[in-house]
Each structure stands twice: as C-alpha cells, then as structure tokens.
C-alpha positions as CSV (number, residue, x, y, z in Angstrom):
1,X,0.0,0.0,0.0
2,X,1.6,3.6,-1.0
3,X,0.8,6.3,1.4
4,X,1.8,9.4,0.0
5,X,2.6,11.5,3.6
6,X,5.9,11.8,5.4
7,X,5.1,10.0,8.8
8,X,2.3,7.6,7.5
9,X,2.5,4.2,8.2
10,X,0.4,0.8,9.0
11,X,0.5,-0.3,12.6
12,X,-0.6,-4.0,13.1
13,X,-1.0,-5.0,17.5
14,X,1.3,-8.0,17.8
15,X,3.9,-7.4,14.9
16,X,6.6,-5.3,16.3
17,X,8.3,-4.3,13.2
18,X,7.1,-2.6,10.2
19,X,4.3,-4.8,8.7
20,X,5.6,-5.9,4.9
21,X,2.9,-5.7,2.4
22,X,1.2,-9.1,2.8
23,X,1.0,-8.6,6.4
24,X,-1.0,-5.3,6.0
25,X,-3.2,-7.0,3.0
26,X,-3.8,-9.4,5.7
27,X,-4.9,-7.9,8.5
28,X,-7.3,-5.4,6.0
29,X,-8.8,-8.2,5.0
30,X,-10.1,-9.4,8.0
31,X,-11.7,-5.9,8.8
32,X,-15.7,-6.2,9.3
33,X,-16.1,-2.8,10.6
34,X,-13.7,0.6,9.5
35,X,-13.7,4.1,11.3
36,X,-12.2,6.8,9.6
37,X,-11.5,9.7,11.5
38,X,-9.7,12.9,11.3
39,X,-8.1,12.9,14.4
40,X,-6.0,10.7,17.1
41,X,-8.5,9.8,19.4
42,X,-11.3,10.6,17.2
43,X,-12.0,7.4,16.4
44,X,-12.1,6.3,20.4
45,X,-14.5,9.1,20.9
46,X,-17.2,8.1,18.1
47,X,-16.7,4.4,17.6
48,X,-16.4,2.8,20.6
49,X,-19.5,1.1,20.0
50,X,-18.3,-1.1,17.0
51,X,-14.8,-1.5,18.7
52,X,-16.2,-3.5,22.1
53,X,-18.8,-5.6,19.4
54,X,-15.6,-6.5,17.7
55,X,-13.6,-7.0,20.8
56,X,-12.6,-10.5,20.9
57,X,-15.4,-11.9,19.0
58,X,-14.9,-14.5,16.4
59,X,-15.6,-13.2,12.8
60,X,-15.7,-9.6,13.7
61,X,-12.8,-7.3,13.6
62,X,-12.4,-3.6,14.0
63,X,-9.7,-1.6,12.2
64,X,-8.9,2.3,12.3
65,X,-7.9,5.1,9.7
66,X,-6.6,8.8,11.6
67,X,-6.3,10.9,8.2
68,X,-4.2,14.1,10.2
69,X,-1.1,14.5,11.1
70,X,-1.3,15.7,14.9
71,X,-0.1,18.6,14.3
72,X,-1.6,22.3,16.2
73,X,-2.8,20.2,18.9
74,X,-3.2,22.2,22.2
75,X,-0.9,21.8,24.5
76,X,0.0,22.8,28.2
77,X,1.8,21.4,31.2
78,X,4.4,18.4,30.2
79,X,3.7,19.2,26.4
80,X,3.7,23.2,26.5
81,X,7.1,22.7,25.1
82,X,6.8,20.1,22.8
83,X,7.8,21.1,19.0
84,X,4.7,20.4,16.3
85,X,7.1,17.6,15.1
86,X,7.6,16.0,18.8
87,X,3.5,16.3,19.1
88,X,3.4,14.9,15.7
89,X,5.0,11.9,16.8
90,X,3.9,11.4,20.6
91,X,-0.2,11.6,19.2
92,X,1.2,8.6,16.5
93,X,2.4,6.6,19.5
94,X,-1.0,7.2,21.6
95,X,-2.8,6.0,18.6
96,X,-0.6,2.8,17.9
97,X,-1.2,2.3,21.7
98,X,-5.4,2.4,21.5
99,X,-5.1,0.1,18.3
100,X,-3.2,-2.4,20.7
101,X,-5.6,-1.8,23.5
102,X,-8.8,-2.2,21.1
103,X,-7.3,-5.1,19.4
104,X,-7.9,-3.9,16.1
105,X,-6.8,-5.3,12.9
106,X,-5.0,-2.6,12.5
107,X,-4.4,0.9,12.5
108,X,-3.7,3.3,9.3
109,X,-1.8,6.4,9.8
110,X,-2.3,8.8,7.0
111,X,-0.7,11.9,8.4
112,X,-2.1,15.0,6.4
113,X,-2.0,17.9,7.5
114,X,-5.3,19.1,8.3
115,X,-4.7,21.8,5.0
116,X,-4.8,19.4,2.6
117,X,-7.6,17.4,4.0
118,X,-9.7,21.1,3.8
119,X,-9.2,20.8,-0.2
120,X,-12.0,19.4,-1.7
121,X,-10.0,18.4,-4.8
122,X,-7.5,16.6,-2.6
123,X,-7.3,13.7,-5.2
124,X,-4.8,11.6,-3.8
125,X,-6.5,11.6,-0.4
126,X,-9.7,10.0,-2.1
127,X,-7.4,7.6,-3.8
128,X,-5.8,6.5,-0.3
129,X,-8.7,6.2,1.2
130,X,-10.4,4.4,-2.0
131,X,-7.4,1.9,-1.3
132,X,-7.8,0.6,2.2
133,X,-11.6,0.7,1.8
134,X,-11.3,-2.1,-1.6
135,X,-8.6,-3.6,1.1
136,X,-10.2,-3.7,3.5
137,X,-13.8,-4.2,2.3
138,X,-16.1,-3.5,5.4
139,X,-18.9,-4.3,6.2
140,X,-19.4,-0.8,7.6
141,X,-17.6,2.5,7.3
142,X,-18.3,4.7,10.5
143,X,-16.8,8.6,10.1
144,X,-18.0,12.0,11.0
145,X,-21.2,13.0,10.8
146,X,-21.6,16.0,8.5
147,X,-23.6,18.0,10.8
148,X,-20.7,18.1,13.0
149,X,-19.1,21.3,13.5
150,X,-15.4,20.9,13.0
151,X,-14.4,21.8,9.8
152,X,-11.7,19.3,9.6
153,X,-14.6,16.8,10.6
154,X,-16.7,17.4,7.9
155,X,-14.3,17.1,5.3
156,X,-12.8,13.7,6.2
157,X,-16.5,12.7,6.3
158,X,-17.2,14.4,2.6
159,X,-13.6,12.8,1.5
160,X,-14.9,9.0,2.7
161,X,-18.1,9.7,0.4
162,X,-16.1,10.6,-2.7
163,X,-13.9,7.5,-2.1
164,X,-17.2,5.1,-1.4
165,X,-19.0,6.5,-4.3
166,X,-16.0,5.5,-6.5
167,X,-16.3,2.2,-5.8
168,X,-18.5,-0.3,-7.5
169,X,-21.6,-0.5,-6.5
170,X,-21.0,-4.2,-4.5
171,X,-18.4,-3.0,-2.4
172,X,-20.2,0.3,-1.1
173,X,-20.6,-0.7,2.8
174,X,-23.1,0.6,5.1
175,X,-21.7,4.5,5.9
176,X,-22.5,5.7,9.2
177,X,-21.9,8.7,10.7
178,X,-21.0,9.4,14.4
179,X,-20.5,12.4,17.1
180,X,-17.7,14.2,18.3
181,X,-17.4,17.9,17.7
182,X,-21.5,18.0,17.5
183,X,-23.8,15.3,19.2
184,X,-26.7,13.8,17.8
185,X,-29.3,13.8,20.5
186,X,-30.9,16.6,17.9
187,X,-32.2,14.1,15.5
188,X,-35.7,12.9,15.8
189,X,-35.4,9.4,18.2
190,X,-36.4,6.8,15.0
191,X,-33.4,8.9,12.6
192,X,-31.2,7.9,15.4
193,X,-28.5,4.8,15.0
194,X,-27.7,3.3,18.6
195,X,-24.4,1.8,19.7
196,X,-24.4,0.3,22.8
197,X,-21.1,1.4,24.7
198,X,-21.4,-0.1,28.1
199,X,-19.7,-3.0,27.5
200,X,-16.1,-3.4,28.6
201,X,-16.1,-0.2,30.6
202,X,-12.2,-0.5,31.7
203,X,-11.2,-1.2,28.2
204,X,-13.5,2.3,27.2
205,X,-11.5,4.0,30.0
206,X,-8.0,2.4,28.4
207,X,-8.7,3.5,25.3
208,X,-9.2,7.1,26.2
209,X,-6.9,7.1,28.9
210,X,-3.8,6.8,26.7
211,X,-4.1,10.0,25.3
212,X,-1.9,12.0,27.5
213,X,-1.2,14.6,25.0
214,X,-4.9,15.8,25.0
215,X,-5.7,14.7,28.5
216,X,-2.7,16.8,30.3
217,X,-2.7,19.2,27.5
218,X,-6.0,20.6,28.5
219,X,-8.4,18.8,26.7
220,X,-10.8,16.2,29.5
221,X,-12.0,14.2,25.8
222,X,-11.8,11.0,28.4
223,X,-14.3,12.7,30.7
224,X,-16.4,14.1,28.3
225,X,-16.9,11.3,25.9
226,X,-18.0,9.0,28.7
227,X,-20.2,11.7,29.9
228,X,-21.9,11.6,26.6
229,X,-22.2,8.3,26.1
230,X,-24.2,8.2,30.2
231,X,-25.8,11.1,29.2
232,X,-27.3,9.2,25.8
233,X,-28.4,6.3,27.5
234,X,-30.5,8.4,30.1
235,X,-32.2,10.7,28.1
236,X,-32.6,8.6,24.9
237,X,-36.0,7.3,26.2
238,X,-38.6,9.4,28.6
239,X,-40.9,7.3,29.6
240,X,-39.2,3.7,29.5
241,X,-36.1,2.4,31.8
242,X,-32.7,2.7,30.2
243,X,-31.8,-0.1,27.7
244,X,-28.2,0.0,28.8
245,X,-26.2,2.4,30.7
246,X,-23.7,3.8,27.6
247,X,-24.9,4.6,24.1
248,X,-23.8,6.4,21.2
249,X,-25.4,7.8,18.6
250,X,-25.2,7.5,14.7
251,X,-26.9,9.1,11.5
252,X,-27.1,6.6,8.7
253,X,-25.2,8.3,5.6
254,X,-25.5,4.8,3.7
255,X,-28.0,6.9,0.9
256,X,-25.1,9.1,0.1
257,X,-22.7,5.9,-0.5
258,X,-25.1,4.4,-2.7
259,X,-27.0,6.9,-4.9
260,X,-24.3,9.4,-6.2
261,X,-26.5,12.1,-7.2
262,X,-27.9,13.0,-3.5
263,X,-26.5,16.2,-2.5
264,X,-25.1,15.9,0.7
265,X,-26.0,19.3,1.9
266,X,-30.1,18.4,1.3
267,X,-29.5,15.6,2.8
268,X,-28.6,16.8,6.1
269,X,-30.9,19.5,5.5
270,X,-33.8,16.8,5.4
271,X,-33.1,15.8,8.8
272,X,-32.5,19.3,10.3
273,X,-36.0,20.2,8.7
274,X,-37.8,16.9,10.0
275,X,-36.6,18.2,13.6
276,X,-37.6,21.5,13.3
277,X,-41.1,20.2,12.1
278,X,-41.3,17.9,15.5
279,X,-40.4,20.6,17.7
280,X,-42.9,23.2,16.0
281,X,-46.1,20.2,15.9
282,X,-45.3,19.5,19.9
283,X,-45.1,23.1,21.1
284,X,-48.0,23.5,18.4
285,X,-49.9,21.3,20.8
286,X,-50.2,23.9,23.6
287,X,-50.2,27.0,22.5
C-alpha cells in the first residue's frame, strides 16, 4: 500500500516491526467494521460502540484510519514545550497504543495535515482512502457525521463519500456517521443509530486514557466522551427504563454511498427540517 505523507504508516498490534505488504493485505482483510477519523482519538471518541462488538469476538474485527497528522494540537503542562514535530509523533504513539488496546486489525496512519484534507480536490487523499476501503472491504464505514461542527470533521466525512461513491456499487458498505465535535441527541429518536457502549467499561477508560497529549494538554476528551455516552443512554427514552447504561449515537449516511446524485447538503438538511417540524407540531400542541 503507498501512502503518500511523510510520517504515514500501517500499525498491526502483535507485529513489532514494520508490517511488509502481505502482512498489512492481511490484517485489512479481516476488517468487518472501518472508522475513519480525522483525528488521534477521534476514532475512540465516536466508535467505541463497533470497537467493544468486535472486541474479541470470532468473525468480527475492527480496524482504524486517523487521516491528520497531529499537528496544532493544544498543549500545556508536560507538552507546553513540545515542538509540532515531537507532538506529531507522541499523538502517532497514543494511537498505535489504543489500536493495541482495542485489538484492532490494524491501525492506518495517513498523516495529512489538516490543510490538505480542507481541499476538496485533494485527489490523492480519495485515492488512499479508495485503497484501504477495496482492502479492507467493510462491512461498515463509520466517520463524521456532516452535521458536525469541525471543519476538519466534515471534510474527512465528505472525503470517505467521494472515495465510497467511486467504488462499485457491491463494495459500497453501510456508511455511518457518528459524534464528536456535535452530538446527535438533535435528531428525531427513530433517525437515530444506537451503539451500545457499556460493554467493557475499563477497556473504554483504556482506550481514552492513553491519550496524554490531549488529557494533560487541557483537553478532559476522556471525561467528556463517557459523559456523553451516560448522558445518551439516560435521556434517549422518557418514559421507558434505560436499555443499557452507555450509548452512542449515529446518522445513517448509507443513501449518500449508494446513490451518487444526493446532494449531501439536502441531505442533512432533510433531517434538520424533520426536527424543526417535531419541535414546532409539539409546542404546536399547547399553544
């Protein structure tokens, strides 16, 4: 596999030196569920859900893609120092350590800077990412969810579509996407795609624990994501007992894999406008 970035690479738990081609073939091969996300920890934020339901189960395994490089990451404390190359390399190292804690097939590290990934007419992004998807051949893509309001975010997501609609039409998984920088409590309850996150709760904790850089460097994402994830679960249902004590939530993008001529933008759109007409019929009720 070429990777085109200074600093990318293919990190495989349990082979301690650089993976050789077949080895990376491989373990892409026996990937059942793929998160691309923009950032380190991004994909321990929004997938967690798919990483315990792979976690040590026969038949299923999980495998990560973090598009950016690391670099302008906030920093204070230990890292207030650090150089963007030393963060660069520390946030490569706290990914490659979740991948080994998650178990996952493996880990792809495509280092661009977060620039590039902004340009719509990145073409050899789409052609990367068009590569370990035909590797890899999921059976579901998770990524951002295009309501979400980093703008880094939002164009890995739009980046994955390009790539999926590329592909024939057989190998276009299920596309879903997930919350980070914007939750999805918003959308109307039946819109909504639920992970269950309770399971494994030390290994959740683990896998956003090793982020050190963020943690110290002023950024509680451990905390916060949890949070979320409780706060789901509780207020997902009013009138019923919680379900499980962790969810997170997911927007099914699969139309926008499939059917090439959706515009994303009405697509999103559809769902903002189906909330706003629930919110205006139920305080239409008592006025």
């Amino acid at each position: 596999m070429t990777l085109s970035q200074t600093g990318a690479g293919v990190f495989i738990p349990g082979i301690d030196n650089k993976p050789d081609e077949g080895q990376i073939a491989e373990a892409l091969a026996r990937t059942t569920d793929l998160c691309i996300g923009a950032h380190q920890d991004d994909i321990e934020i929004m997938a967690y859900g798919p990483i315990a339901a792979c976690y040590g189960k026969e038949g299923r395994r999980f495998s990560g893609v973090t598009v950016t490089d690391g670099d302008g990451s906030p920093r204070t404390g230990h890292y207030a120092e650090f150089t963007n190359q030393q963060m660069k390399d520390i946030r490569a190292v706290e990914q490659n350590q979740a991948a080994l804690i998650g178990r996952y097939a493996a880990q792809v590290n495509l280092a661009w800077p977060s620039s590039a990934v902004k340009d719509p007419a990145n073409r050899a992004l789409i052609d990367e990412l068009k590569a370990i998807i035909l590797a890899a051949s999921p059976e579901t893509i998770y990524t951002h969810n295009i309501a979400d309001k980093h703008d880094t975010h939002v164009a890995v997501a739009m980046h994955v579509i390009r790539a999926v609609r590329e592909l024939p039409m057989y190998k276009r998984p299920r596309l879903i996407g997930m919350e980070v920088w914007r939750a999805l409590d918003w959308l109307c309850d039946e819109d909504k795609v639920v992970q269950n996150t309770a399971h494994f709760p030390n290994i959740s904790t683990a896998l956003l624990g090793v982020y050190d850089s963020q943690i110290s460097g002023g950024k509680r994402y451990d905390l916060a994501a949890q949070g979320r994830r409780l706060a789901n679960a509780t207020f997902f249902a009013s009138h019923a007992v919680d379900d499980c004590e962790s969810m997170s939530f997911g927007i099914d993008m699969t139309p926008l894999a499939k059917e090439s001529d959706i515009s994303p933008t009405a697509f999103i759109m559809g769902y903002i406008d189906k909330f706003k007409a629930e919110v205006e019929r139920r305080v239409g009720q008592f006025v």
